[in-house]
N, C-alpha and C positions, 0 to 999 in steps of 0.2 A: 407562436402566434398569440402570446399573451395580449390578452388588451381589448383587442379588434371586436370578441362576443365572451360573453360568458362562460361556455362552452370553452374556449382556449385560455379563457383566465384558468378555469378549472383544472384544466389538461396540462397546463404548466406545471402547477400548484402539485399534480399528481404524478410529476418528475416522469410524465411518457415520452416527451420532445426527442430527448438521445435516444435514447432505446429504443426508437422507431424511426433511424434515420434510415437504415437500409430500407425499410420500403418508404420513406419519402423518395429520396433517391429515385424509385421505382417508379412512382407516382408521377414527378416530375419529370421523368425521362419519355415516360407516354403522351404529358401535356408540349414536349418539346416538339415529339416525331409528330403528333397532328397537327399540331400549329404550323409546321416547317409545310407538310403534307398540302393543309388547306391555302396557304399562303403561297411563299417562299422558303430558300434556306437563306436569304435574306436579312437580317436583322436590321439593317436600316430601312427599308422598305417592308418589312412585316413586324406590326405592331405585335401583333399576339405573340410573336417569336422572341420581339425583342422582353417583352414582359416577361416570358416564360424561363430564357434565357438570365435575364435577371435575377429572379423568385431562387435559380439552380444555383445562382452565383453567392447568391445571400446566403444559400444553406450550405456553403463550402463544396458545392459538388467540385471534383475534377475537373478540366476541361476536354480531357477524352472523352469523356463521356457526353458532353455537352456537344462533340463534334459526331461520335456515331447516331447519336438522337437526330440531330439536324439531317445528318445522312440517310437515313434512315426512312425520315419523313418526305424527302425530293426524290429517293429511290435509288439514289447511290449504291445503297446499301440493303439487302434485304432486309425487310421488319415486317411485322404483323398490323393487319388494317384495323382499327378502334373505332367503335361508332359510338360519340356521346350522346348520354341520357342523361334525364332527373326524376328522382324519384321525391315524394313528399308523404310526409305520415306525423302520427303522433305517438308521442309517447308515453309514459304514466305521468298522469299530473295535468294531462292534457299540454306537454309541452309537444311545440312544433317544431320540426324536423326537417330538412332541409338535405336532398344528398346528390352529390353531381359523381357522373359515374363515368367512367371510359371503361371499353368491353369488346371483346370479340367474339364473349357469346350473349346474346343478352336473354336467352332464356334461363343459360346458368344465371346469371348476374340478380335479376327480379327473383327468382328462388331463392337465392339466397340471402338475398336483402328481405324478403318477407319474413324470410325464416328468423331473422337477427330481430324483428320487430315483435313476433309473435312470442317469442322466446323470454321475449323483456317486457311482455305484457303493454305492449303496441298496436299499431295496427298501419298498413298500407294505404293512401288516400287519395284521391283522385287528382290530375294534374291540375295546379292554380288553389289547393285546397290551402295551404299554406304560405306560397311563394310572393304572396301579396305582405308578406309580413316582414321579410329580410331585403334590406335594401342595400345594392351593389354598388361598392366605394374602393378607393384605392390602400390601402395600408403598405405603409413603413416602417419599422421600429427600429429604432438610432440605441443608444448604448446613452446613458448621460454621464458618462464619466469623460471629461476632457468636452465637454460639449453645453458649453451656456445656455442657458433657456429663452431668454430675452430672444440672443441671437441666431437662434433654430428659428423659434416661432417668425421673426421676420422674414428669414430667408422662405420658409415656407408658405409663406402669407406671398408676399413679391410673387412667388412660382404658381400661385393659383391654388395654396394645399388650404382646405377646410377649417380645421382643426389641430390643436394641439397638445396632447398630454403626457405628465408624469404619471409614469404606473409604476412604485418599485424605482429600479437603478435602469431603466429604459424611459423614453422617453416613445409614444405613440404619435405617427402621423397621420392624417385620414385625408383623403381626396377625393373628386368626381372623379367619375370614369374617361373622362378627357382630359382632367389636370394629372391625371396621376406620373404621367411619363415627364413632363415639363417639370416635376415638384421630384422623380428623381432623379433625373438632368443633373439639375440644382444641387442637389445634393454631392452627386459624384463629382460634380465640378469644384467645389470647395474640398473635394477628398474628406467627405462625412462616409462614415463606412457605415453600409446598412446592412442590420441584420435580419430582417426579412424588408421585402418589395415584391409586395403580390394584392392581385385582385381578389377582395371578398366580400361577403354578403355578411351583412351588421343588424340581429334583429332591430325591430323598431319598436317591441317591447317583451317584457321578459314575466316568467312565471316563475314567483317564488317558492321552490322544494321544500317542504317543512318536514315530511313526512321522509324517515328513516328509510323507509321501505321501497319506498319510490324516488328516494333518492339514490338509492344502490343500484335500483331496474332501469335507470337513465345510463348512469357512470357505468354500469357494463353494456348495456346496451350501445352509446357512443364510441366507447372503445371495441367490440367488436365490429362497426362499421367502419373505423378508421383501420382494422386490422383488416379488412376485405382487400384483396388485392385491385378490384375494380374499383373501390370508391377511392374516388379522388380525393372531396372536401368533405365532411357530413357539418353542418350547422344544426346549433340546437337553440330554443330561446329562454334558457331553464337559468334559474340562481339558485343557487346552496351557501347558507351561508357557511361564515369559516367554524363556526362550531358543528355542526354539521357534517362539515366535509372532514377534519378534523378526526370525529368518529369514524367515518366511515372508510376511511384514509387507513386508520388504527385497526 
């Protein structure tokens, strides 16, 4: 998820992406079976499905698995029922927090997301206390190897996509939350293989970590939310530069 926030620039940088694919996997199998659940198993007629569907395909999941989740979620198949939540808070530095949860319990769920905040020298904040700060866009990120930039950017501009950028040997796309499906159409149809296609949330501004110490109480802090079996996404609006991270990396 390089690119899209700060927070997954870092989290790249910090080589977690592989090493947590089993519980992506997880993660995404839960946003299948609701999506399927509140919808259809549908993918033409259920946008959230077909997105989701998508987001599983970019991350190489199997298609078994893509097929018991949909199952799952229309009742083909027995699964367990998820009630989503959002949690918001802060963190040291006064960075803001951002966390979408799926859960079957949600008083385990807030426990322990308090716990993960208190722990990292955070705190829990009341809903709207943050969420006015990350705004909800479409992201893709394409490979730029065999992939021209001139002729990306056009095709994604034609398709309704925002923006475009180089980050690295990727190239990032960004959308509105209604171009986003049309701009990856687009893409599939010229056979551009995307490796991620998913909706997220883009702080609108960020707090620069200077400080060793609270920069260490963030970066485990956000790693233990993304290790939560319920949190979905956690965003943060935090920078560390690369000397910095560097050390703390070290």
């Amino acid at each position: 998820m390089s690119g899209h926030s700060k927070w997954s620039t870092i989290k790249h940088k910090k080589g977690a992406a592989d090493a947590k694919r089993g519980k992506l996997f997880t993660k995404l199998i839960k946003e299948i079976t609701v999506a399927a659940r509140m919808g259809s198993g549908d993918i033409d007629s259920n946008p959230r499905l077909r997105v989701a569907v998508s987001t599983a395909k970019a991350a190489n999941m199997p298609g078994d698995n893509i097929i018991r989740a949909i199952k799952k979620g229309t009742g083909e198949l027995e699964g367990v029922q998820y009630e989503e939540l959002t949690y918001e808070g802060y963190g040291q530095g006064g960075a803001a927090v951002f966390i979408e949860v799926m859960t079957d319990n949600k008083n385990r769920t807030v426990s322990e997301v308090r716990s993960i905040f208190t722990k990292n020298g955070g705190n829990i904040g009341a809903n709207g206390c943050v969420a006015w700060m990350f705004e909800q866009k479409g992201f893709i990120q394409v490979s730029a190897d065999n992939n021209d930039e001139d002729d990306l950017l056009e095709l994604v501009l034609e398709a309704g996509g925002d923006d475009l950028k180089k980050e690295g040997d990727k190239f990032d796309i960004f959308t509105s939350l209604d171009n986003f499906e049309p701009v990856r159409k687009a893409l599939e149809d010229k056979g551009i293989a995307m490796e991620i296609a998913e909706l997220t949330r883009i702080p609108q501004n960020t707090v620069n970590v200077t400080n060793e110490k609270e920069g260490k109480a963030l970066l485990r802090m956000m790693d233990s939310l993304e290790d939560n079996d319920d949190v979905q996404k956690a965003y943060a609006n935090f920078d560390i530069s690369e000397e910095l991270l560097e050390s703390l990396m070290g």
